[in-house]
C-alpha positions in Angstrom: -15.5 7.1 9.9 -13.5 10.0 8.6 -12.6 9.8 5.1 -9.1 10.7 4.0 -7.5 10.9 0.7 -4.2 10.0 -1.0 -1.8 12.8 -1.4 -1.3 11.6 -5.2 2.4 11.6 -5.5 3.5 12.8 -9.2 3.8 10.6 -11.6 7.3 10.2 -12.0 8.9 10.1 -9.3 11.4 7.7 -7.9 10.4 5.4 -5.6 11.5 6.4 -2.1 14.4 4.0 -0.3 13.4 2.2 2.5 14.3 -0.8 5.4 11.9 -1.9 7.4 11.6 -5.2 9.3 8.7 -7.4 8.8 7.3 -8.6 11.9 10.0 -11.6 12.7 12.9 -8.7 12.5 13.7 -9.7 9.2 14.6 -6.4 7.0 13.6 -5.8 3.6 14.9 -2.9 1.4 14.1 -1.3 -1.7 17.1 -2.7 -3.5 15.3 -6.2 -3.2 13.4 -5.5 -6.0 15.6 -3.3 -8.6 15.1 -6.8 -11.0 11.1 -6.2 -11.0 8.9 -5.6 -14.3 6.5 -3.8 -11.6 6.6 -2.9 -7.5 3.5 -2.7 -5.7 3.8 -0.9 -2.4 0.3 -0.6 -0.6 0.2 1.2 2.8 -2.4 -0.5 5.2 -3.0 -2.0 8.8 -5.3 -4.1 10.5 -7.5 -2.1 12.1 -9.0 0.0 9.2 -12.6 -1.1 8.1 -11.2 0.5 4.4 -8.6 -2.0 4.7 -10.4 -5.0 5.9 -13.1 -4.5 2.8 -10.7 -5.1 0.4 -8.2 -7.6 2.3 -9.6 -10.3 0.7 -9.6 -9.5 -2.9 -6.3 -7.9 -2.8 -4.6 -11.0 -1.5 -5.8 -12.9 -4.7 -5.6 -10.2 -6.8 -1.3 -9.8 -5.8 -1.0 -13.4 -6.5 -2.0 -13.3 -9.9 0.2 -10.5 -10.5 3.2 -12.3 -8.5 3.1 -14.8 -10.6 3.7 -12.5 -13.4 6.8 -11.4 -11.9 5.0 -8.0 -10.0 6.8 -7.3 -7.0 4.8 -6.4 -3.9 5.1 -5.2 -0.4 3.0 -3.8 2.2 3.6 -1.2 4.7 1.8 -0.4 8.2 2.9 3.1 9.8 0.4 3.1 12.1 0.6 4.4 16.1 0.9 0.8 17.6 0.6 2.5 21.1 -2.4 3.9 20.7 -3.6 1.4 17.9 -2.4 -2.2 19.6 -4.6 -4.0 17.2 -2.0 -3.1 14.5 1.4 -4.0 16.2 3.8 -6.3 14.5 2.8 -9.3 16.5 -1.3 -9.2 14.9 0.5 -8.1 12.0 2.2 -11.5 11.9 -1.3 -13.1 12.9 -3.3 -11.1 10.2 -0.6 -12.0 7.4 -0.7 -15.2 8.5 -4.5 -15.6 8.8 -5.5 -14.2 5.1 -2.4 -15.7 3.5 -0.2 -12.9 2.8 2.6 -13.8 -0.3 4.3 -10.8 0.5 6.5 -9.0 3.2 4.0 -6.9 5.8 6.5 -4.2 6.8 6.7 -1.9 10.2 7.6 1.7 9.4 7.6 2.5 13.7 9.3 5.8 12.9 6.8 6.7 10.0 9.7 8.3 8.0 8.8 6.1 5.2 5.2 7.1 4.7 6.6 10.5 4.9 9.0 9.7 2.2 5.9 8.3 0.1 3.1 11.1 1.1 0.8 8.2 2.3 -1.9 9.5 3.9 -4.5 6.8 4.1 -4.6 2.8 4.2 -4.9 1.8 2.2 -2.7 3.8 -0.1 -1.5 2.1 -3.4 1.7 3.0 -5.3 3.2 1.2 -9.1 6.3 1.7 -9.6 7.6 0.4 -13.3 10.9 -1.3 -14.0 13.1 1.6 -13.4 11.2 1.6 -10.4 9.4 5.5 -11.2 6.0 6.1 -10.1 3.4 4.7 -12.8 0.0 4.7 -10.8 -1.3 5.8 -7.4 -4.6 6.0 -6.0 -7.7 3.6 -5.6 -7.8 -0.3 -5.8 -11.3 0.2 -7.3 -14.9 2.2 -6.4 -15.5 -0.1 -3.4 -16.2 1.3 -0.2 -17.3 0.1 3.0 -21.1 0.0 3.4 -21.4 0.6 -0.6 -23.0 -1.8 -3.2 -20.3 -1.3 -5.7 -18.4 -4.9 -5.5 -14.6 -5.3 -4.7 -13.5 -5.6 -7.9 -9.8 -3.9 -7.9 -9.9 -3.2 -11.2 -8.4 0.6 -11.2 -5.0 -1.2 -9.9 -5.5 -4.7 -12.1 -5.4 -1.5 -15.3 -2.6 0.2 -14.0 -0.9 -3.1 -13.2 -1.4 -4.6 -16.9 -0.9 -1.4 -18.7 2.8 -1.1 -16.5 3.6 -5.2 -17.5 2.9 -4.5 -21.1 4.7 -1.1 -21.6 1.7 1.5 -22.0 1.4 4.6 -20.7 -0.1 5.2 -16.9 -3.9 5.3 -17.0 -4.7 8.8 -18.0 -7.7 8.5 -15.1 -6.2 8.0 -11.5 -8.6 8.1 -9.2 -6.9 8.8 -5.1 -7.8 6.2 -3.0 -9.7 6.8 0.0 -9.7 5.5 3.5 -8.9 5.8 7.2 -6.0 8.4 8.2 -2.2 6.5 8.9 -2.4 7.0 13.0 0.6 9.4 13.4 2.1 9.9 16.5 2.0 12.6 18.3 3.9 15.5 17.0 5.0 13.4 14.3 2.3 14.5 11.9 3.7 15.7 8.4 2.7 19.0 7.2 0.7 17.3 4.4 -2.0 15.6 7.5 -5.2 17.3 8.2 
């Protein structure tokens, strides 16, 4: 497995538009969530072992947050052509299978991972209330094949320091992970 980081967007910065379909053809848009205390916008797929190690805990860590009005979405920009395991219908079968409470999103022309500098999945972005960049970076110190637990507390602090009006975590650690499959001749100039 190659390792590749987040691009670690600045802090700041307004959360890029975007509407994608989820995999019934169903669009969702950025403007959905303008009423939100907190956006969580996590690039992932299927396919990636980073991804699959922290599936789990990351679908019962969003619900906790949903609950406290935390807006969430997840994005795959992957290749489907060369990576079939992560087309919109296993997308549907994945979201399905680990009990997704939020929209899993198709970005086929990648333009919106561009717009967001992902670079990995997973990739994990807070936006606050006026919907500017808060935290991005790691879930937690997890890694495939490591002893360290899935915990996700590096995003459970960012979350709960955005939801009670501190400042970002001073310590933002990128998050690390498989590559988003770009097409070829579609990678950005950021990739490699």
């Amino acid at each position: 497995m190659v390792e590749t980081k987040s691009q670690m967007l600045p802090l700041g910065t307004k959360a890029p538009d975007f509407c994608l379909p989820d995999p019934d053809g169903v669009e969702h848009s950025l403007k959905q969530f303008t009423e939100s205390p907190a956006l969580l916008v996590i690039f992932m797929c299927n396919h990636c072992p980073y991804v699959k190690h922290v599936r789990e805990k990351l679908v019962e860590l969003v619900k906790g947050y949903q609950e406290r009005g935390v807006s969430v979405v997840a994005i795959n920009s992957n290749d489907v052509d060369e990576y079939p395991e992560d087309s919109p219908e296993m997308m549907k079968e994945v979201a399905e299978v680990y009990g997704f409470t939020f929209p899993y999103l198709y970005d086929e022309t990648q333009e919106v991972a561009k717009a967001y500098r992902a670079a990995c999945t997973p990739d994990f972005y807070v936006f606050n209330d006026e919907q500017k960049l808060f935290y991005r970076g790691q879930m937690d110190d997890s890694r495939p094949g490591s002893e360290i637990p899935v915990t996700g507390d590096a995003l459970q602090d960012a979350l709960d320091a955005v939801l009670e009006g501190d400042p970002p975590p001073e310590r933002q650690k990128p998050s690390m992970g498989c590559n988003i499959k770009w097409k070829a001749g579609n990678e950005p100039p950021y990739f490699g």
